[in-house]
Each structure stands twice: as structure tokens, then as C-alpha cells.
C-alpha positions in Angstrom: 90.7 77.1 117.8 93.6 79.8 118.0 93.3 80.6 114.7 89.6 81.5 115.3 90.8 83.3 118.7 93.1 85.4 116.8 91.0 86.1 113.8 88.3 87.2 116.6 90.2 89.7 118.0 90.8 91.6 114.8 87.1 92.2 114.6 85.6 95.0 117.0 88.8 96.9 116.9 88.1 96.8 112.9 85.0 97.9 112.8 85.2 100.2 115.4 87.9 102.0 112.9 85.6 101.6 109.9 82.5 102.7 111.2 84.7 105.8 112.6 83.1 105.4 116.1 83.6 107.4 118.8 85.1 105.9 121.8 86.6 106.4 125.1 90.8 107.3 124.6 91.3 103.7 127.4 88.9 102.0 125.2 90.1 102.5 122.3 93.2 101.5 123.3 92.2 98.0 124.7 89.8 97.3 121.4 92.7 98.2 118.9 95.2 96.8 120.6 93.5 93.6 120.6 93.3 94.2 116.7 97.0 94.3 116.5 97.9 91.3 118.4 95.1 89.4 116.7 96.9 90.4 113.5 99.9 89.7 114.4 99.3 86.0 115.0 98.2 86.0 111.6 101.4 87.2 110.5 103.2 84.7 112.4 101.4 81.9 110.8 101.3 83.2 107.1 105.2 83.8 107.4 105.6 80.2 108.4 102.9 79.1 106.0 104.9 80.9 103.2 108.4 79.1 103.5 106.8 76.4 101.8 107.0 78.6 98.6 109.8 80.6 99.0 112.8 81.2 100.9 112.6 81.9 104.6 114.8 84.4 104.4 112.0 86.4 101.9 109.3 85.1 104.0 110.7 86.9 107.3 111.9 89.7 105.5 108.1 90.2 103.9 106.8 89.2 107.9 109.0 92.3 108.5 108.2 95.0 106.1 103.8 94.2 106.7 105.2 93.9 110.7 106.5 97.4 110.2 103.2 99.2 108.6 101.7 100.4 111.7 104.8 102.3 112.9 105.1 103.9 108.9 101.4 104.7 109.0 101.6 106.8 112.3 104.8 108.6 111.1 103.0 109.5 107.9 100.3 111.2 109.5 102.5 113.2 111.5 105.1 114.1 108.6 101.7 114.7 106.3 100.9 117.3 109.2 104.3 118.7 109.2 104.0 119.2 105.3 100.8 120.8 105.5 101.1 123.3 108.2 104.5 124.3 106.0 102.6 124.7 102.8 100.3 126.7 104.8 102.5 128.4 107.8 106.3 128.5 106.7 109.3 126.3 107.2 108.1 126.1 111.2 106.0 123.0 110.7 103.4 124.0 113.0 99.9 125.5 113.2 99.3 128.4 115.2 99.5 127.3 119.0 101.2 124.1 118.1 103.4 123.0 121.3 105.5 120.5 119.3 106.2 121.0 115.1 105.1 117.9 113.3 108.1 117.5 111.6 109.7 116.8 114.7 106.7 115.0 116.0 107.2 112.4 112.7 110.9 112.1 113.5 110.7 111.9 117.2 108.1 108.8 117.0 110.5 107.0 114.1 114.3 107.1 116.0 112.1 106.0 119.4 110.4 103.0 117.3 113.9 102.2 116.0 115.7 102.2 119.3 112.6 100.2 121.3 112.9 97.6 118.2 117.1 97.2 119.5 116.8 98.3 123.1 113.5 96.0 123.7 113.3 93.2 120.2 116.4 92.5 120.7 117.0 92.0 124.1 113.5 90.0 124.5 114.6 87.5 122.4 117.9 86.5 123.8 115.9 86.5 127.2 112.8 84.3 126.2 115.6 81.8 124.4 117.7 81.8 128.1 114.4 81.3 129.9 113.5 78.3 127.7 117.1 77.1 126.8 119.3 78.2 129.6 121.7 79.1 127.3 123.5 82.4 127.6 123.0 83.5 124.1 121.7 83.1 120.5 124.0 82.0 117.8 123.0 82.1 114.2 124.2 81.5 110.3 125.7 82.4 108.2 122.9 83.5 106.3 122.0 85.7 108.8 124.6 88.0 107.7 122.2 89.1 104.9 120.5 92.1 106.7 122.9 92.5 108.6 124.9 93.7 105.9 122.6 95.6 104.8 121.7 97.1 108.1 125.6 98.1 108.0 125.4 100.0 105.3 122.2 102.1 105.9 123.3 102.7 109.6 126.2 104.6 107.7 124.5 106.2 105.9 121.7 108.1 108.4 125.0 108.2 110.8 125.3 111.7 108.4 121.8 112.6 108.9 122.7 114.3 112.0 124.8 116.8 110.0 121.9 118.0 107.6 119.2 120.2 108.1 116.5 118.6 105.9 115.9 114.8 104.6 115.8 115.3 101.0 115.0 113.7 98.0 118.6 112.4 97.4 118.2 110.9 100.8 115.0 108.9 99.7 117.1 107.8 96.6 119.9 106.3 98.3 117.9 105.0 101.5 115.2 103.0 98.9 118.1 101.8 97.1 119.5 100.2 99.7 116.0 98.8 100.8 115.4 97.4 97.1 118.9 95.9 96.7 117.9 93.9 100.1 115.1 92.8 98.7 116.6 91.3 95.4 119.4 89.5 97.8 116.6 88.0 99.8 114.5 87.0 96.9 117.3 84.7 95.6 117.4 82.4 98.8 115.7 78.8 97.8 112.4 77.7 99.2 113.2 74.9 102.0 110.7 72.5 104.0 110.0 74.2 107.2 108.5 72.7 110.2 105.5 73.8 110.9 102.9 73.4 114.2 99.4 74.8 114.3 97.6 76.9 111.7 100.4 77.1 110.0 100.7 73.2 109.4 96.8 73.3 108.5 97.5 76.0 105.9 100.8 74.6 104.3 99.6 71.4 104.6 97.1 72.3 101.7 97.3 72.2 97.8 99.7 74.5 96.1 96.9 77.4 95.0 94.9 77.1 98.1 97.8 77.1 100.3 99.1 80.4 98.4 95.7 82.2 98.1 95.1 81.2 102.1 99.0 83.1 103.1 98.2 86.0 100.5 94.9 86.4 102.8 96.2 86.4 105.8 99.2 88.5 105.2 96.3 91.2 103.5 94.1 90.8 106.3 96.8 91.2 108.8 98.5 94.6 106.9 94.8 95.7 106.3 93.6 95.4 110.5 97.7 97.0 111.1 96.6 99.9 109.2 92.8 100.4 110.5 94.0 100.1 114.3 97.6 101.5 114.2 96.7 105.1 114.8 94.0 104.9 117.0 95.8 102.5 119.1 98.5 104.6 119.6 96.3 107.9 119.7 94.2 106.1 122.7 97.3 105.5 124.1 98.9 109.2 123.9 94.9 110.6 125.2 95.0 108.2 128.0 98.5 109.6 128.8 97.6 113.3 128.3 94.7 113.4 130.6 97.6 112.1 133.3 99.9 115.3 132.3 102.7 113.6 131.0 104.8 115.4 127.7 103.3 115.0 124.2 107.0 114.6 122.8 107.8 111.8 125.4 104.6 110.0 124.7 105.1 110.0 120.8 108.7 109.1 121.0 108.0 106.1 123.5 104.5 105.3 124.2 103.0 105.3 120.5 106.1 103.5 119.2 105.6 100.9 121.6 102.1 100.1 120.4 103.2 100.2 116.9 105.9 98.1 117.4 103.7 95.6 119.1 103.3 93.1 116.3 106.6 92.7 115.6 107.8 92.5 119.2 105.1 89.9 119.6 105.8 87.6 116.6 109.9 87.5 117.5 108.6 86.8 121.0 106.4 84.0 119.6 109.2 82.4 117.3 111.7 82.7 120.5 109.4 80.5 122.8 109.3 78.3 120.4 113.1 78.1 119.8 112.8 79.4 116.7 115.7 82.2 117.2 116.9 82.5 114.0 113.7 83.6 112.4 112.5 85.7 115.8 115.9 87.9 115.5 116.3 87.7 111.8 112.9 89.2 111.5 114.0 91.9 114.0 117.3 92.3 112.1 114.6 92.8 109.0 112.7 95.2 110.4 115.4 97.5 111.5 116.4 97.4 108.1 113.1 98.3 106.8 112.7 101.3 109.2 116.2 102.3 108.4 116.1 102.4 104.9 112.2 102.5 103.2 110.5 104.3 106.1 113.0 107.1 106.6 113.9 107.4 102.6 109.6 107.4 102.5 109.4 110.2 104.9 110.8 113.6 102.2 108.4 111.8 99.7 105.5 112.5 101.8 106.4 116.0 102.8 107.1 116.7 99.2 103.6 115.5 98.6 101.6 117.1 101.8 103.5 120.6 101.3 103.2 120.5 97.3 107.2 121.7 97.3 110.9 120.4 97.1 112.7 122.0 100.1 112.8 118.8 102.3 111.6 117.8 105.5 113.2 120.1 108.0 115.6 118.6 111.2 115.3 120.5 114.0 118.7 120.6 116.3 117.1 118.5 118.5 116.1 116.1 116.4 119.4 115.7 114.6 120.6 114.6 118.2 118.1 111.8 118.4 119.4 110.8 115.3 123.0 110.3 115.9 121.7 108.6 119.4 119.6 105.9 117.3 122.4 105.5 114.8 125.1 105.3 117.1 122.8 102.6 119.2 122.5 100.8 115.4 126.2 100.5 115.4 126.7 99.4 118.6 124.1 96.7 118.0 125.7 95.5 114.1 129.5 95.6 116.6 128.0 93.1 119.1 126.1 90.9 116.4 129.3 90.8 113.8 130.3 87.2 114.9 126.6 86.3 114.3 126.0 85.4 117.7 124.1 88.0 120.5 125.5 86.7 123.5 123.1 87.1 127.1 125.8 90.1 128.2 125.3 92.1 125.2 121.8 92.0 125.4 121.9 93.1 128.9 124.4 95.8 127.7 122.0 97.2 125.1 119.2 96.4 127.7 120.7 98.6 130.1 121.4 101.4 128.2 118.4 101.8 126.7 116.6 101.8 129.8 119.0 105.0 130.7 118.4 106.7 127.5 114.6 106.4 128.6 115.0 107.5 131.8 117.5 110.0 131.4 115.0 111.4 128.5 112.0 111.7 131.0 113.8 113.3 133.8 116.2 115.5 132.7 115.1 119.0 132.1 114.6 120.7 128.7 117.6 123.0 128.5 120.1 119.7 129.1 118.4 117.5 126.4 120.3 118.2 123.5 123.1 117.4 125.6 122.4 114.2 127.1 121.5 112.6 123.6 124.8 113.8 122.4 126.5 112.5 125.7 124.9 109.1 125.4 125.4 108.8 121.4 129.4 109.0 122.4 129.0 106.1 124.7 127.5 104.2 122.3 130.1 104.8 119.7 132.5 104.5 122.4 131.2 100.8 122.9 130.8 100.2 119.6 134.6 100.9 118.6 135.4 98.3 121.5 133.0 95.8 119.9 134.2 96.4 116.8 138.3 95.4 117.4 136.6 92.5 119.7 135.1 91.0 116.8 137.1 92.8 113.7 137.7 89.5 112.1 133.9 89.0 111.7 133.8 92.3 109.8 134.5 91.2 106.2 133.4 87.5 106.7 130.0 89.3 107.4 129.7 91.5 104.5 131.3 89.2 101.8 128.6 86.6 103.1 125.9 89.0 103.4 126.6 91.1 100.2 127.8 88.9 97.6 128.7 85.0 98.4 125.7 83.0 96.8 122.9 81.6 98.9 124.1 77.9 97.9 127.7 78.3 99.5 125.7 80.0 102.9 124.3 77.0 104.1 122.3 75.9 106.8 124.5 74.1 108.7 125.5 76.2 111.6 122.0 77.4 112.6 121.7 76.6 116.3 119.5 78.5 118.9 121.9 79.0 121.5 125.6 79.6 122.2 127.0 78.2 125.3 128.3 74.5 126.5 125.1 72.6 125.8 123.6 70.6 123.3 120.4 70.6 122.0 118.6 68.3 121.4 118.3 66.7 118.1 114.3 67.6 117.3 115.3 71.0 118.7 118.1 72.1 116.9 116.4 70.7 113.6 113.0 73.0 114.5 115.4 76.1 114.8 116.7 75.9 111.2 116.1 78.4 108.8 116.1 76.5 105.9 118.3 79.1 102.7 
């Protein structure tokens, strides 16, 4: 029954978008956002489906990149904008009587998606695993320390973004690198024998070509309704915001982001009710990583393309100060997750501060903008230097696991849900393995 529930909703957003109906901006944004959490429980159960086959570590990292799609197929219509209105206007990025360039537009709505995934995925986990657990934190494994490794590296990296003018080609070659060396180190986790509940017993319950044509299906129907109601969800949402006066920028960087993000947001949130931590903030982890490396190294390519030239896509000063606020928040997050374990206070910590980026970026003025990212981005490092010495000794134990100890030797031993004094209970800890 909720597999016919979710495969339901998918439909009238769908063909809605593939009729290329006209609808009402609060309309749309109720019909294709019931598309995209109707595809997101699809996800869900074709990711759990899948670790019959292969690792879970590939299975969530896949869940993560297909998770992702909506948020790369709103930034690529507005960095294919940007490219245009150069190859036709100049370097500005903007048509005549464009408020807001494209370009920034593109980059505005990616560093917001990346810091809602930290400020909000993050945090919602830890607090749906307290509400059901009543334990103060997650702890996870050692095999966790995969992305996370990863994640270290390319929050490095776009930590020099702020001090360029253009994301480049060279930038796409070292950010897809990155991306495709993660993917190899996933691929080599083993398949284990998850437990699974729902449609996802029915479907990996079922013989061995079935059961892997049935998750290819889902996983393709799933990326294929992502794409179709992505951009009009988030364009209802940014009309039904205009017509109440509020700033195009803000809504981009905030409100779009949020509906693109929604799939992922709602599948960790799914996995964390049902104690499934390790998968709801591994997939997270994943996702960051995706959007840190493939989407922003994806980004000059499509420029390139739209404005039929090399020069890059161009950084305005105030976007290179959203920048070095999203990577600095990165770091702070990789500092407080080192020991493999987010305990309740950090994710209060990242909570809060995130909720005063967002209000700090909605009321104060213009002319001070610049300088409250900048202020805020030394906090965060600030933090993140303290978090680092806290947990130094996690630092090389993290990236020797995550980079280069073999999957055999990572084991899954020390996957638990929660940190704190209690114990769970046996059927409980054994349902929030992730099986490497």
C-alpha cells in the first residue's frame, strides 16, 4: 500500500511537467512537491533494495548522487543563463534589466543548498535519533570515515575558491577527480545482508534479475520524476514568494534549495526514525560530497558550453564571500565529526549558527553583506580550529581509514546508533549496521 501511495504521488506532478501545463505558482508548488517526496521514497527503498547486491556504502553513495539531481538541475539552468547572456551581453552575466547576474544566481542557490544540507541534514538527524533513542548523539564506524575523507579534501580545496575570480576548467579537473576517486573507494566495499522492512523486503526478497531490474527501475523512475519536478517546484516556490515582495537572491539561496534538497532531507529523516543513523548521515556525508566536488567541478563545464568560450564562470565579490562562509561551515562540520561521532551539542552548535547566518542574511542591509559572511566565516574557522585540537588524534586515524586501509580491516563492529550511557537493544543495534 505505501509503495502504491508513493508511486501515486509522482504522477500529476509528472505529467503536469510533461504536458508543459500552465499552473498557478502555489499549485505548482504543492503538485511537484508531492512528486519529489513521492520519489524520494522510492529512493529510499531502492537504496535498501540494492545492498543486497552491492556494498551499502555504494548503495548510499549512489542514493546520494540521484538524491542530489534536483539541486544540480536548478543550478544548471541558472549557470546555462549566466553563459548565455555572456556570450551574448559580456562578462556581466546578465540580460538587459536583469536585477541579479545568473552567474551569481547559479552560485548563490549551490553554497545555500550546501549549508541547508549541514545546517538542517545534519542536525535533523541527530535530533530524530534523540527523539526516538534518547541518546545525546550518533556514533558511527569506522567505515564512515570514507567520505568523510573525501569531504576533507574537497573542502580544502573550494576553501581557495574564495581567492579566484572565475571557476575554471582546472577547477572541474581537480573537483571530478576527487569525486571519481570516491567513487572507486566506495565501489570496493563487499555486498552485506541488510535488514530490510517494507517494499524494500518485497523487492530484495525477489530473484537475482528481477530484484536488480525492479532497483534499476525505481532508482530511474525516481532521478527521472527529480528532474521533471525539480525546477518547477522550486520556481512555484520563488513566484509564490515574489508576489509577497521578498528578495529574488534570498529566495534562490534559501527557499529553492530547500525544495531541492527535499529528497535527500527526507530519506536521512526516514532512515533516522528508523534507527538507521549510519546510513541517514552517511548518505548526508555523501551528498555533501557530491555537491562539493561533481556539482561545483560541473558548473565551468556548463558555462563553457552555454557561452561557447573558455574564460570561466565569473565570481562576483560577493559570491566569493558566500563561498569561504560554506567552506568554512564544511570544516567546522569535518572538525566536529573527526572522532566519527556528532554528538547532540554539536548539532545544536551547527544548528544555531546556521539559523544566524540565515537571519543575519535576511535582515541586514545590502551595503553590510559582504561583511557579515566574512565575519561569520571567521567564526566558523575560529570553531573549527578549537574542534580540530579537541579531536586532533582522530585526524590521521580518519584519513588513513577513509583513504587507504582496506574495506576488510574497517569492519562493522563499532556501528552503533547512539553515543551516550545506554544500551541498545540487541534487534536494534543489529538493524543500524551498515554492513562493509
Amino acid at each position: 500500500m505505501s509503495g502504491l501511495l508513493a508511486l501515486g504521488a509522482t504522477v500529476p506532478g509528472s505529467v503536469v511537467a510533461l504536458a508543459g501545463a500552465e499552473v498557478a505558482p502555489a499549485a505548482a508548488a504543492l503538485l511537484f512537491g508531492a512528486a519529489i517526496v513521492g520519489a524520494a521514497f522510492l529512493l529510499a527503498w531502492a537504496a535498501e533494495a540494492a545492498q543486497v547486491d552491492v556494498s551499502a556504502g555504494l548503495a548510499v553513495a549512489v542514493l546520494a548522487l540521484i538524491a542530489v539531481l534536483p539541486e544540480y538541475s536548478v543550478d544548471f539552468v541558472f549557470t546555462w543563463r549566466g553563459g548565455t547572456a555572456a556570450q551574448q551581453y559580456g562578462s556581466a552575466c546578465a540580460a538587459p534589466g536583469d536585477a541579479v547576474p545568473a552567474c551569481s544566481l547559479a552560485l548563490a542557490n549551490m553554497t545555500g543548498a550546501n549549508r541547508i544540507l549541514v545546517g538542517v541534514g545534519w542536525v535533523l538527524v541527530v535530533l530524530i535519533a534523540w527523539r526516538r533513542s534518547k541518546e545525546r548523539g550518533i556514533r558511527l564506524g569506522r567505515a564512515d570515515a570514507v567520505p568523510l575523507a573525501f569531504l576533507t579534501i574537497a573542502s580544502l580545496y573550494c576553501l581557495l575558491l574564495p581567492l579566484k575570480r572565475t571557476l575554471t576548467l582546472w577547477d572541474t579537473a581537480v573537483l571530478v577527480a576527487v569525486f571519481v576517486a570516491y567513487s572507486w573507494r566506495v565501489s570496493r566495499a563487499p555486498a552485506g545482508e541488510p535488514d530490510l522492512i517494507g517494499p524494500s523486503a518485497w523487492v530484495g526478497g525477489l530473484a537475482k534479475v528481477p530484484r536488480r531490474l525492479s532497483v534499476i527501475a525505481l532508482f530511474l523512475a525516481a532521478a527521472a520524476v527529480i528532474v521533471l519536478a525539480a525546477e518547477p517546484f522550486a520556481q512555484g516556490l520563488v513566484d509564490t514568494g515574489g508576489q509577497l515582495g521578498i528578495s529574488r537572491f534570498l529566495l534562490v539561496q534559501w527557499v529553492a534549495p530547500l525544495a531541492s534538497e527535499a529528497p535527500e532531507l527526507l530519506v536521512a529523516g526516514l532512515y533516522a526514525w528508523r534507527l538507521h543513523t549510519t546510513e541517514a548521515l552517511g548518505a548526508l556525508v555523501s551528498s555533501k560530497v557530491n555537491q562539493w566536488t561533481l556539482l561545483v567541478g560541473t558548473l565551468p563545464v556548463v558555462f563553457a558550453a552555454s557561452s561557447r568560450g573558455w574564460s570561466g564562470l565569473p565570481i562576483a565579490m560577493a559570491q566569493r564571500a558566500e563561498l569561504l562562509l560554506t567552506a568554512a561551515q564544511s570544516l567546522l562540520a569535518i572538525a566536529l565529526l573527526l572522532s566519527l561521532s556528532l554528538s547532540l551539542r554539536s548539532a545544536l552548535l551547527l544548528a544555531g549558527l546556521f539559523l544566524v547566518q540565515f537571519t543575519l542574511g535576511a535582515t541586514v542591509p545590502a551595503g553590510w553583506h559582504e561583511r557579515e559572511l566574512i565575519g561569520l566565516s571567521v567564526v566558523y574557522l575560529a570553531l573549527a580550529v578549537v574542534a580540530l585540537v579537541r579531536n586532533r588524534a582522530s585526524l590521521l586515524p580518519m584519513l588513513r581509514d577513509g583513504l587507504s586501509t582496506p574495506h576488510a580491516d574497517l569492519g562493522d563492529d563499532m556501528h552503533c546508533t547512539t553515543t551516550g550511557g545506554g544500551r541498545l537493544r540487541l534487534r536494534e543495534r543489529l538493524r543500524a549496521k551498515i554492513h562493509v
